[in-house]
C-alpha positions as CSV (number, residue, x, y, z in Angstrom):
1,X,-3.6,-22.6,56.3
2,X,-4.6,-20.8,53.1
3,X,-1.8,-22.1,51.1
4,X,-2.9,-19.8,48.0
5,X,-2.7,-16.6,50.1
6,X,0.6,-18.1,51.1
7,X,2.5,-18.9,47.8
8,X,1.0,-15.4,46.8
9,X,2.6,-13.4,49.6
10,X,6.4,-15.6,49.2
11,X,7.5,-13.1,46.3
12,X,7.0,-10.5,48.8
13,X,8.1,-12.5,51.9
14,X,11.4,-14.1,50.3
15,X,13.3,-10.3,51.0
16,X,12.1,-10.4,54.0
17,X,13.1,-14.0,54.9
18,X,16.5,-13.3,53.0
19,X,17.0,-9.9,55.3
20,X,16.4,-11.9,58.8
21,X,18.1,-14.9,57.7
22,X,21.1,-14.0,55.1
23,X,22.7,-17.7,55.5
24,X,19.7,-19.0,53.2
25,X,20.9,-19.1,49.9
26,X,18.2,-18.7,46.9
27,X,18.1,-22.2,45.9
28,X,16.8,-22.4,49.7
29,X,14.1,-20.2,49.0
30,X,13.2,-21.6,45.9
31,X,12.4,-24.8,47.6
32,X,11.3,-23.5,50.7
33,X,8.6,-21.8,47.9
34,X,6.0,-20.6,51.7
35,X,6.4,-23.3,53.1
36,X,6.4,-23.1,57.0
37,X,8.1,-26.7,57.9
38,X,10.8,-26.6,54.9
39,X,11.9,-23.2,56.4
40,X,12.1,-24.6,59.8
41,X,14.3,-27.3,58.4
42,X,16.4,-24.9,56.5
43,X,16.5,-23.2,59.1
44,X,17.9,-26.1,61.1
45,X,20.3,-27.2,59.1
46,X,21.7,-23.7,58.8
47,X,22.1,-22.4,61.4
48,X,22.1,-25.3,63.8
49,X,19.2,-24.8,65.9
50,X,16.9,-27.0,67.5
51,X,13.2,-27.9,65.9
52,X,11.5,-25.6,68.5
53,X,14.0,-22.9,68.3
54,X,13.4,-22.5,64.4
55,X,9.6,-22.7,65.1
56,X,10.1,-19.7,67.5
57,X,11.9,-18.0,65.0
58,X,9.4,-18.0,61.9
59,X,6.6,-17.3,64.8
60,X,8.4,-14.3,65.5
61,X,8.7,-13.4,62.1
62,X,4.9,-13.6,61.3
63,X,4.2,-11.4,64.3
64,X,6.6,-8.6,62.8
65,X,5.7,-9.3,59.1
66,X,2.1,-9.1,59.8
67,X,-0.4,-9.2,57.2
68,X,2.4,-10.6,54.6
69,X,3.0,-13.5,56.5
70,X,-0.5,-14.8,57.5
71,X,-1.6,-17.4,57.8
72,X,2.0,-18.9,57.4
């Protein structure tokens, strides 16, 4: 993982995270700050869901985000 293309792309990516998951409050994001496994655990503690369910989740939402999102 290129975590400099990453933590470049999470100002754009935070909307977009905010817009598919609206129970994530800003602090969240702040300390989720691109990081795949702390927004699987956010994830998890928010809305309840299992590891593999969250991991789903963010994989689906690479796949629509595209080019933003990679290589997250």
């Amino acid at each position: 993982m290129n975590r400099d293309i990453l933590e470049g792309n999470w100002k754009q990516l935070k909307g977009k995270v905010k817009e598919t998951w609206g129970d994530l409050t800003d602090d969240d994001l702040d300390v989720i700050a691109g990081k795949r496994d702390q927004l699987a655990g956010r994830l998890q503690e928010r809305y309840g869901m299992a590891k593999d369910a969250a991991e789903a989740q963010i994989e689906e939402f690479t796949k629509r985000h595209g080019a933003i999102a990679r290589p997250w």
